[in-house]
C-alpha positions in Angstrom: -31.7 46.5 2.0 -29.2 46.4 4.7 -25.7 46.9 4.6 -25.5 43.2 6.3 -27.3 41.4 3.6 -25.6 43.8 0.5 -22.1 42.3 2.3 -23.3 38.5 2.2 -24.9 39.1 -1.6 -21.2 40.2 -2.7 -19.6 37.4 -0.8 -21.7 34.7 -2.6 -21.3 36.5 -5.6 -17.3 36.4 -4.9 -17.4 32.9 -4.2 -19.5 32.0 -7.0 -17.3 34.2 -10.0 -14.3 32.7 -8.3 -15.1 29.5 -9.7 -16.5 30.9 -13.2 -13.3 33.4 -14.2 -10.4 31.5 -12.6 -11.3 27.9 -12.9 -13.3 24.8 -13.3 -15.2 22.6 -11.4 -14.9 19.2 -11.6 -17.4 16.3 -12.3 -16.1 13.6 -10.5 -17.8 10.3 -12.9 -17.7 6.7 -12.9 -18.5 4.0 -15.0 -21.9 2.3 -15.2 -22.6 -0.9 -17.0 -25.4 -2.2 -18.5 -25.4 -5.8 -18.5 -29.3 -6.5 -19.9 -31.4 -5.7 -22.1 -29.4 -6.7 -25.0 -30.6 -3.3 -26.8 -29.2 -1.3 -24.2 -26.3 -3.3 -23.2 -22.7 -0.9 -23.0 -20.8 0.6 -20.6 -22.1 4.5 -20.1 -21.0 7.4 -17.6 -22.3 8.9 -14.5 -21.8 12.1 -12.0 -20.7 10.8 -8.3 -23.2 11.9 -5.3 -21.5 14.1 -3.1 -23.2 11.9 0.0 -24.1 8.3 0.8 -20.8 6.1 0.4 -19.4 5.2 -2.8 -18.1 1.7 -2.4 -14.5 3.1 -3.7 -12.2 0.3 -4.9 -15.3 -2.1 -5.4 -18.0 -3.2 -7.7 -21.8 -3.7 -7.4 -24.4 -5.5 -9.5 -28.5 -5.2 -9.4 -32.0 -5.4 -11.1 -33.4 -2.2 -12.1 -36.7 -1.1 -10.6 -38.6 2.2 -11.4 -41.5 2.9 -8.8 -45.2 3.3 -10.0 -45.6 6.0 -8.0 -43.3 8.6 -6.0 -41.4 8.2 -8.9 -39.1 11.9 -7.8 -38.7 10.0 -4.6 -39.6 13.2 -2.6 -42.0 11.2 -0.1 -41.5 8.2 2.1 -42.2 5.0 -0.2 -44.1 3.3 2.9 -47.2 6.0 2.1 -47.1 4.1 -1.5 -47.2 0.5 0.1 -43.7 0.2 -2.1 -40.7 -1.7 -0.8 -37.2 -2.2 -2.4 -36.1 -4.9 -0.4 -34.1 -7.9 -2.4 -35.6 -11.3 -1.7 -33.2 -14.3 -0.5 -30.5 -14.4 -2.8 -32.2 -12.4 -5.1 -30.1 -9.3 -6.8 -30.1 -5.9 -4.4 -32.3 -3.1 -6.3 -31.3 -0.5 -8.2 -33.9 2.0 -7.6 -34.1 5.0 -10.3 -36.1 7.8 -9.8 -36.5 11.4 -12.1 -34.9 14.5 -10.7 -37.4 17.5 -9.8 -39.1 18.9 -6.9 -36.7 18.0 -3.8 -33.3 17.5 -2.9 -30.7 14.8 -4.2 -30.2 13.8 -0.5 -34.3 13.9 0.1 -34.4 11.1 -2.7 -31.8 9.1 -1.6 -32.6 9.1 1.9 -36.5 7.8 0.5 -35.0 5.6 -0.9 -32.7 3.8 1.3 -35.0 3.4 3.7 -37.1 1.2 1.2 -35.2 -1.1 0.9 -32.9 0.4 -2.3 -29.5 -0.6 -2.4 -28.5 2.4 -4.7 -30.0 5.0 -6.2 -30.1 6.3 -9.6 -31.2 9.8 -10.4 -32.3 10.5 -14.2 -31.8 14.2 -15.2 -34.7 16.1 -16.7 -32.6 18.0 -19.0 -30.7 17.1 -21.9 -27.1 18.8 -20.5 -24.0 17.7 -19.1 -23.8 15.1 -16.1 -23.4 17.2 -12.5 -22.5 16.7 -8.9 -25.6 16.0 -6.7 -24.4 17.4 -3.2 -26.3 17.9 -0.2 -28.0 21.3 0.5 -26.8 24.2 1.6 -29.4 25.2 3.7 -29.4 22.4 5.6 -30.8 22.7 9.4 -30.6 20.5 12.4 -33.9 18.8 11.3 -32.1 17.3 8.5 -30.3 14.6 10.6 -30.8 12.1 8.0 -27.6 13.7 6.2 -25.4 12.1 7.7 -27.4 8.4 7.9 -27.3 8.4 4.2 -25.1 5.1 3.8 -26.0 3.9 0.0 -24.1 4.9 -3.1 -26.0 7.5 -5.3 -25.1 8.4 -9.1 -26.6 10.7 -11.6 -27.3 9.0 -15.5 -28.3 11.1 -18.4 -31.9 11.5 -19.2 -31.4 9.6 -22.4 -30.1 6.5 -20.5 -32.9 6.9 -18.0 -35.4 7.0 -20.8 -34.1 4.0 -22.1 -34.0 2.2 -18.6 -37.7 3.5 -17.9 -38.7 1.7 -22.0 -37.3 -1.7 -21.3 -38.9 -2.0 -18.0 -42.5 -0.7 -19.5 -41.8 -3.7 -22.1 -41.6 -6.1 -19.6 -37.5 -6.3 -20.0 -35.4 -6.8 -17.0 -32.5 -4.6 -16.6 -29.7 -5.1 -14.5 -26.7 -3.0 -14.4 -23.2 -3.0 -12.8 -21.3 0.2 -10.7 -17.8 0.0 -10.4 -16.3 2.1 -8.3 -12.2 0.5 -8.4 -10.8 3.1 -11.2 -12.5 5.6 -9.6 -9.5 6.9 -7.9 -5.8 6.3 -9.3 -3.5 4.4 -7.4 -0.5 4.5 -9.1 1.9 3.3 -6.4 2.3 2.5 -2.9 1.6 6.1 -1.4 -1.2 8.2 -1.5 -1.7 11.9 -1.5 -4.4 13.5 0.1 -5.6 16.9 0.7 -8.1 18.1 3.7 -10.3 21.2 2.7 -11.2 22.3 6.1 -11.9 25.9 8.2 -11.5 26.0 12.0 -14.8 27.9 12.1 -17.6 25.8 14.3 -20.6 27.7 14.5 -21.8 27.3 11.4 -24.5 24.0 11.9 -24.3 20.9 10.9 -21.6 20.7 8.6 -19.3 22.3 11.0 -20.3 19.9 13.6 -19.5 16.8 11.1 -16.7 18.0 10.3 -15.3 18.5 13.4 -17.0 15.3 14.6 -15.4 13.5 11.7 -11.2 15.6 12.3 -11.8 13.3 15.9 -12.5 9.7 14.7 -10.2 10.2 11.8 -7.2 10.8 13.3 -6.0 7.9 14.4 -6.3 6.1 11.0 -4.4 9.2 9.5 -1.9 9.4 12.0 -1.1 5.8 11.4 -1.0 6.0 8.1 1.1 9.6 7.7 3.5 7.8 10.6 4.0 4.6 8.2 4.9 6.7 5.7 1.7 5.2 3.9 0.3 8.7 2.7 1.2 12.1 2.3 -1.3 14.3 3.8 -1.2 18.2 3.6 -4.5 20.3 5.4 -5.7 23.5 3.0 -8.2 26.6 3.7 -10.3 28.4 1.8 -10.5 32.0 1.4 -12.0 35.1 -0.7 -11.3 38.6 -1.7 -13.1 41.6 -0.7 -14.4 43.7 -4.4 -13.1 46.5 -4.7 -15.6 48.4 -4.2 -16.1 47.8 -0.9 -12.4 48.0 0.8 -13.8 50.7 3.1 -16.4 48.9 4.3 -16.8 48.3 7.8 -17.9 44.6 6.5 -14.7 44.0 4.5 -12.7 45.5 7.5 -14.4 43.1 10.2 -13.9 39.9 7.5 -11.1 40.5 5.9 -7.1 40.9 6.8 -4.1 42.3 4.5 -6.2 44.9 3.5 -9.1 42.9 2.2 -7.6 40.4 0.2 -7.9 37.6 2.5 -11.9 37.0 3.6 -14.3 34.4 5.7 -18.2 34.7 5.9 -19.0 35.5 8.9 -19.3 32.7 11.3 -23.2 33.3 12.7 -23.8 35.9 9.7 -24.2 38.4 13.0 -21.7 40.9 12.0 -23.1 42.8 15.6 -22.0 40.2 17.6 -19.9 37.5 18.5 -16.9 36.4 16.1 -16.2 37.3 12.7 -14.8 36.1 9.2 -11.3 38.2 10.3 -10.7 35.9 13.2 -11.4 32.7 11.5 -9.0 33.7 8.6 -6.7 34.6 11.4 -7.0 30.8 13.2 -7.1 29.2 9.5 -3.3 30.8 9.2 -2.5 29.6 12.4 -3.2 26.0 11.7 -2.0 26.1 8.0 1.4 27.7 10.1 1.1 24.7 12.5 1.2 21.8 9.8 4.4 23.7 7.8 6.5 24.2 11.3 5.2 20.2 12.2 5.9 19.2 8.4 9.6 20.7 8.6 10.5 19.2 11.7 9.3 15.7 10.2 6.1 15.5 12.3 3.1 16.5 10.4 1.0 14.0 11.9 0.9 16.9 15.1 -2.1 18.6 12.5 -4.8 16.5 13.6 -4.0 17.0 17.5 -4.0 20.4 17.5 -7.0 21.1 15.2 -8.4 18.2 17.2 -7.6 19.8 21.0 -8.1 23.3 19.5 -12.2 22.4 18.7 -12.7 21.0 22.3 -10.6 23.4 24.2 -11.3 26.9 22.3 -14.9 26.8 20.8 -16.5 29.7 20.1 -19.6 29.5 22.1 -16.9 29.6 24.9 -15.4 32.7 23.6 -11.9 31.1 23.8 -11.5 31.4 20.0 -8.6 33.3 20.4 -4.8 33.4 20.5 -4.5 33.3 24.0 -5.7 29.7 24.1 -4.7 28.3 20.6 -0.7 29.4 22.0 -1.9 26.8 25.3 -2.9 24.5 22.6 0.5 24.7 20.8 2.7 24.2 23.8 1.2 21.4 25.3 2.2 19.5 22.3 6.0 20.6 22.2 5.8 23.4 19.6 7.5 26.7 19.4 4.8 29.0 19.2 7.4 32.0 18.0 8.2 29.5 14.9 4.2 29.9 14.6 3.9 33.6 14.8 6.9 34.1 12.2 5.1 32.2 9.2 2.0 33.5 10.2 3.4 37.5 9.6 1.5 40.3 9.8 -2.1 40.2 9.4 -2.6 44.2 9.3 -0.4 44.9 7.1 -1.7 45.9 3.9 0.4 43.3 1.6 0.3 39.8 0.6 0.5 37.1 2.5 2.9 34.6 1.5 0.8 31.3 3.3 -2.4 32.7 2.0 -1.7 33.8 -1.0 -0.3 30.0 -1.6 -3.8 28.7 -0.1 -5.7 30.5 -2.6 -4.0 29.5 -5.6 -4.0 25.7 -4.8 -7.7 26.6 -4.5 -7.7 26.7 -8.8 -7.9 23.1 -10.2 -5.0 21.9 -11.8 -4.5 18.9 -14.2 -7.1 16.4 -13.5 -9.0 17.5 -10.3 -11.4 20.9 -10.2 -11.7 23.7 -8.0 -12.3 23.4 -4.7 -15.5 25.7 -3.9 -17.1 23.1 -1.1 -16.5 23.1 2.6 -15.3 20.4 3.5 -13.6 18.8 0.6 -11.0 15.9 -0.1 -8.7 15.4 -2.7 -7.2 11.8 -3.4 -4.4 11.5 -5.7 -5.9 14.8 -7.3 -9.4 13.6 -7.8 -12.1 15.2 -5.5 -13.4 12.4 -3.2 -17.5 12.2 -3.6 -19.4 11.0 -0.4 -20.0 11.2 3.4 -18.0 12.9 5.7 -17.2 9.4 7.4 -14.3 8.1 8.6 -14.9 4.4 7.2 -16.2 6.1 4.1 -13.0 8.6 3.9 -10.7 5.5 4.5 -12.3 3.1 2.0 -11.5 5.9 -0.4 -7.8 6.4 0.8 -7.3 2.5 0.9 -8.3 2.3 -3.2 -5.7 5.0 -4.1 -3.0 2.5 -2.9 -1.2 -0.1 -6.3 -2.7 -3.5 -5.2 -1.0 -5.9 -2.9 0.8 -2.5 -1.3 -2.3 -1.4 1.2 -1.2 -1.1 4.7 -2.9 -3.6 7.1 -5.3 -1.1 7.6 -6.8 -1.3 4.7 -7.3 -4.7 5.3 -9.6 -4.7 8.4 -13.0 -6.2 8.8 -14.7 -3.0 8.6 -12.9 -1.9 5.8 -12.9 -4.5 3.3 -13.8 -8.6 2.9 -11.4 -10.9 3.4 -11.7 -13.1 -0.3 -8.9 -15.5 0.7 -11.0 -16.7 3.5 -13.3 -18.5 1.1 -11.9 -21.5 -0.5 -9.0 -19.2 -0.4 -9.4 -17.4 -3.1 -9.2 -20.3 -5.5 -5.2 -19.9 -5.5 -3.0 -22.5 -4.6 -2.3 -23.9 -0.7 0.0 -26.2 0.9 -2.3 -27.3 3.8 0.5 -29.2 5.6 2.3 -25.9 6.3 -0.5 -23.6 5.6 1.1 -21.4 3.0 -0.9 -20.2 0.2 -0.4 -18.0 -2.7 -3.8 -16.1 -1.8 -3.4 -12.4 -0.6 -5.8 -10.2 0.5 -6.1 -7.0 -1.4 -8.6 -3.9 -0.7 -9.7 -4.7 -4.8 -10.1 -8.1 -4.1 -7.2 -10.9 -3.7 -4.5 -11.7 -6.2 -2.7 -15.4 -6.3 0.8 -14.7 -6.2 3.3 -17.3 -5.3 4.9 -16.4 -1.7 8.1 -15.7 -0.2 8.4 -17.8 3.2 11.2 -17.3 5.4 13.8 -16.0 2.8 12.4 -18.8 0.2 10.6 -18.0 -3.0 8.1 -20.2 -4.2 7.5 -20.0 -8.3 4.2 -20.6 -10.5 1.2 -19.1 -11.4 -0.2 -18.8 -8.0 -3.5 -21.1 -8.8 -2.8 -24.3 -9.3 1.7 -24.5 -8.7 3.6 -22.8 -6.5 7.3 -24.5 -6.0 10.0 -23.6 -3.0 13.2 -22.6 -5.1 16.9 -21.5 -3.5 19.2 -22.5 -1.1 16.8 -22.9 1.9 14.2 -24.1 0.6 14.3 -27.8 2.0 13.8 -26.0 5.4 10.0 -25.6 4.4 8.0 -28.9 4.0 11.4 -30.3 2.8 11.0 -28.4 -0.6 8.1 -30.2 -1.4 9.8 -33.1 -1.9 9.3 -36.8 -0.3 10.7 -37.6 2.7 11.0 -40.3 5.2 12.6 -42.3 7.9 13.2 -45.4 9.1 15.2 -47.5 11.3 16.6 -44.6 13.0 17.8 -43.5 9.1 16.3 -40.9 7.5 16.4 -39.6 3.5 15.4 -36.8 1.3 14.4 -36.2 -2.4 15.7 -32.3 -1.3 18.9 -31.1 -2.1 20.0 -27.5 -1.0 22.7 -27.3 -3.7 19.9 -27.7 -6.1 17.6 -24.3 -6.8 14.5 -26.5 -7.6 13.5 -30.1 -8.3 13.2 -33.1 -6.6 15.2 -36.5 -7.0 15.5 -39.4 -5.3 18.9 -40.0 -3.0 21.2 -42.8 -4.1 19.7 -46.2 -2.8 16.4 -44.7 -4.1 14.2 -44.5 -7.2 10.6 -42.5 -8.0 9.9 -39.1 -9.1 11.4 -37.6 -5.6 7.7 -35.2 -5.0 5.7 -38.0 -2.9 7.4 -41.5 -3.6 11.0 -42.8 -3.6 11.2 -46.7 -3.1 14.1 -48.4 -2.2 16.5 -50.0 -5.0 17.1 -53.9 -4.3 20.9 -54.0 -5.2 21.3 -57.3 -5.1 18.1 -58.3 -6.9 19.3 -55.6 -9.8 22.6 -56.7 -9.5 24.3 -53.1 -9.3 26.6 -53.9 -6.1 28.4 -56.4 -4.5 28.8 -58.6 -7.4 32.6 -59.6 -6.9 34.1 -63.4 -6.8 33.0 -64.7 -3.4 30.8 -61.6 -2.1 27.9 -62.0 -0.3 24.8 -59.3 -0.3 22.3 -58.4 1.4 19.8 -55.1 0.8 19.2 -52.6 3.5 16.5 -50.0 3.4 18.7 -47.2 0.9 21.3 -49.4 0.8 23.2 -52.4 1.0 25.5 -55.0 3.1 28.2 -56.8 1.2 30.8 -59.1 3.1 33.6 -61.6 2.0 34.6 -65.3 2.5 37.4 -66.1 4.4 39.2 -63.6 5.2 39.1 -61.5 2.5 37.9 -57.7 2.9 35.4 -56.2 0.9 36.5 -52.6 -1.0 33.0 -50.5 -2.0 34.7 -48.2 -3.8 35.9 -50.7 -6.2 33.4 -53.5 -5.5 36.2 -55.7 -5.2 37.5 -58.5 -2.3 41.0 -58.5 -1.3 42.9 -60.2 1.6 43.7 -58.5 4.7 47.7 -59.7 4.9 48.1 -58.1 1.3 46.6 -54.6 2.2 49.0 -55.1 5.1 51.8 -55.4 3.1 50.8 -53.1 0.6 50.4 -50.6 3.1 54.1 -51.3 4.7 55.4 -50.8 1.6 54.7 -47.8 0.9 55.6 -46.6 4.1 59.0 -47.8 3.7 59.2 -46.2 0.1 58.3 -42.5 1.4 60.9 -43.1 4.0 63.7 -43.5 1.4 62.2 -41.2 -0.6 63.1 -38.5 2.5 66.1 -40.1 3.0 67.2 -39.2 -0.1 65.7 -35.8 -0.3 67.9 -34.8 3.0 70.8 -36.3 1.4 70.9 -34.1 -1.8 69.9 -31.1 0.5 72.5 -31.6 2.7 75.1 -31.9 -0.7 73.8 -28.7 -2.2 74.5 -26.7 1.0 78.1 -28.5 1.7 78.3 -26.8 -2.1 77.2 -23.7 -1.5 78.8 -23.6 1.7 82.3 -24.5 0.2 81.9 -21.7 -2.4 81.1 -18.7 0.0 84.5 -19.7 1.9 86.6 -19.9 -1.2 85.8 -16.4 -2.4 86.1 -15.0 1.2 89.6 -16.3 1.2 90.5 -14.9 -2.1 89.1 -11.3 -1.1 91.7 -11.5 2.1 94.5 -13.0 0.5 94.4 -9.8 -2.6 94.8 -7.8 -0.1 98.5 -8.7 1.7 99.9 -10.5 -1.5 100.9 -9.7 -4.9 99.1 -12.3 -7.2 100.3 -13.5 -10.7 97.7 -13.2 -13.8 96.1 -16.2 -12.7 94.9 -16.2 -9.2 92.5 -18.4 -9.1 94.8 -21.0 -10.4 97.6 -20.5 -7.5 95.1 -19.9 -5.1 93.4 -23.4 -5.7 96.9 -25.4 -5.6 97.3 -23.6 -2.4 94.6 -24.7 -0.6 95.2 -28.4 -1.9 98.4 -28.6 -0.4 
């Protein structure tokens, strides 16, 4: 056996015990109900597919069918005369088939193209669910990879002996996936990790991965410059055994003395690149996002990985330094920040970055070890399904709490619009077109809005109610309004939270009728000796005989000559009333005026004069004389 193939035997062996002594892997499961037969009925588990896309955040229902024939699913069903497709608004099928003989992706792909909405693989083994993922041995005849659109799932084989016994007994079976607690979404940001390797020339995974890093990015880079998610890339590496340190294979794979290793790109280790330089380019871009990250630009990862696959590809031979250092610059980073965390790859000692990398490599906590290229973690759970950026973002957009998705969640392409239909069955005010209906990526939820500043209150389906200080700036409050004869009155009062009453001259229950009160009929105004009324729409007229004046406040007719007279005298009472206010003023001051002088005269006089014991006394008969 050649040295070549020994190498690649101990690098599958060291990517496969990596998994087995350090950590775990990870089913990722959802839940699968079984609506019908009643002796089956209950709510049972089963394995993601690691293709197809898993309709994350939503929920699917269908009828059963297992095929006559081709029942592993490993030919086309059109050599069987068999067809999957649902009838006019008939349920979409459910198509489950017995594992054996081909690939998961083979099966589904059979499948789909019948008709089959989903597919539901029965294990032939009484053992724990797994993850059906796509070969990999895949080669460029395999294109239908990555046309593989319908959701796939793997059930026990008790369950699918069960399914396959009601359907023999003439029993229909219909069963509901639900995909929306598939991921947690715990709040209003989601964390995602990438699991990615700059290598592309290794077929067609590299190629959709790379194909999917360029139709991604803009969704991510809008969503990472929202502050919507927090994205961080990761890269995969293995050690070199021991026993082969001083191999020319671990030497030409490995850096930091063989503690840091990549397959081979073309498994050529003659020729062409090898695993060293792609461990050395994986550094670089793990460097690239930690510089970007610290200077509060992380989105800057997807360019450069992005600009780096179309400007330095392999089959170029610009895989180098030389051109990922043109690829830096041109998007405003230091490229000496870049060579400082990416150290010294020679040296034989750890290296802090990768070091880090492979430890994060080891599931922690809820999510398992990551031993697939590419793979993506979503609020630590490994995302199952096609490399596909709708199929990516679907995922992304379910991590989110509901009502907190960014608008780009809520696309056509993304999600269905529920509010659009009968809105949602939550409450509307057509007159202003506000509604208590909003669109969610789960679904919609009826939650009374705020409009303009103004909260409305209820339960969203069937009440919603403008409350606060502005809220007769919208539709009036809700409230009846109207005008008239170039007057115009309203149930709404902004000193008043909430409620509706009729203005005075008014009566009714204020929402959409207030009727004007006939004073005079009801005899509430204008009922004094000699008054005359007459109603006015929200009010009244009321005049006097004569020439007598008519007082509303007091309802009340008095003549014109005595309010004249009144009025004078009161006038000429406040003027006294001055009068003598200045006069007792002008006293007090006289007063105090008199006083200051007196003992300013005594002061002086104490000073040239003897004075007997009672100087006040003399001093006082002095000044009379």
């Amino acid at each position: 056996m050649k040295a070549e193939n020994v190498w690649l035997i101990v690098m599958a062996w060291v990517m496969v015990g990596w998994d087995s002594c350090m950590g775990r892997f990870v089913v990722e499961k959802n839940n699968l109900r079984v609506t019908s037969p009643e002796s089956i009925r209950g709510i049972y588990e089963c394995a993601l597919g690691n293709f197809g896309v898993p309709q994350y955040g939503g929920s699917m229902s269908g009828a059963v069918v297992y095929p006559k024939a081709n029942q592993k699913a490993c030919k086309n069903f059109d050599d069987f005369d068999i067809s999957f497709r649902s009838r006019v608004a008939g349920l979409p099928t459910f198509v489950l088939v017995d594992r054996g003989d081909c690939y998961f992706t083979l099966k589904a792909w059979n499948a789909q193209r019948a008709g089959a909405a989903t597919i539901l693989v029965a294990d032939n083994r009484p053992e724990q669910l797994i993850t059906m993922d796509a070969p990999e041995d895949e080669t460029t005849d395999a294109d239908y990879l990555q046309n593989i659109t319908i959701p796939s799932a793997l059930i026990s084989r008790s369950l699918g002996s069960a399914i396959k016994t009601s359907i023999a007994h003439g029993e229909p079976v219909h069963i509901s996936l639900d995909w929306r607690e598939a991921l947690p979404h715990p709040n209003d940001r989601v964390s995602y990790e990438l699991w990615t390797n700059s290598n592309d020339e290794c077929g067609p995974k590299c190629d959709a991965q790379i194909r999917f890093l360029k139709r991604f990015k803009g969704a991510a880079q809008i969503l990472e410059k929202g502050g919507y998610t927090r994205f961080t890339p990761h890269y995969i590496t293995w050690y070199c055994p021991e026993a082969f340190l001083a191999s020319r294979q671990c030497k030409t794979q490995c850096t930091n003395g063989g503690r840091y290793c990549a397959p081979d790109p073309d498994q050529d280790f003659n020729r062409g690149y090898n695993g060293k330089d792609v461990i050395i380019q994986n550094l670089r871009q793990a460097c690239f996002y930690r510089v970007t990250n610290e200077s509060g630009k992380p989105w800057l990862w997807w360019d450069y990985v992005t600009d780096f696959a179309i400007r330095c590809p392999m089959k170029e031979e610009k895989y180098d330094k030389k051109c990922a250092d043109q690829v830096i610059r041109s998007l405003g980073v230091d490229v000496n920040k870049i060579d400082k965390c990416m150290g010294d790859i020679e040296a034989n000692t750890e290296n802090p970055v990768l070091k880090e990398e492979q430890e994060e490599q080891v599931g922690k906590g809820s999510r398992g070890d990551v031993t697939i290229l590419p793979t993506i973690v979503i609020n630590n759970r490994q995302y199952r399904g096609k490399l596909e950026r709708s199929a990516v973002l679907k995922a992304l957009c379910s991590g989110f709490r509901e009502t907190t998705e960014p608008q780009i969640c809520l696309t056509e392409d993304i999600e269905t619009n529920e509010c659009l239909q009968n809105n949602g069955g939550c409450w509307e005010d057509k007159t202003t077109n506000i509604t208590a209906c909003r669109d969610t990526f789960r679904g919609r939820v009826c939650q009374c809005p705020i409009v303009q500043g103004v909260k409305f209150l209820g339960d969203g389906y069937t009440h919603c109610e403008a409350s606060g200080a502005l809220r007769c700036g919208i539709n009036n409050g809700g409230c009846w309004k109207k005008s008239q004869m170039g007057k115009t009155y309203s149930a709404c009062r902004d000193d008043h939270t909430k409620g509706c009453k009729c203005p005075p001259g008014f009566k009714g229950d204020g929402l959409k009728d207030c009727q004007d009160v006939n004073e005079c009929e009801e005899k509430t105004a204008c009922q004094c000796r000699g008054c005359k009324c007459k109603n006015t729409w929200g009010s009244y007229e009321c005049s006097c005989s004569g020439s007598l004046l008519y007082i509303r406040e007091h309802d009340i007719c008095i003549s014109k000559d005595a309010r004249g007279n009144v009025s004078w005298g009161v006038i000429w009472i406040i003027i006294m009333g001055m009068g003598a206010a200045a006069l007792g003023a002008y006293t007090v001051y006289k007063y105090r005026i008199r006083t200051y002088m007196d003992s300013e005269i005594r002061a002086i006089m104490a000073q040239y004069m003897p004075l007997d014991n009672n100087p006040n006394n003399q001093l006082s008969s002095q000044l009379e004389l």
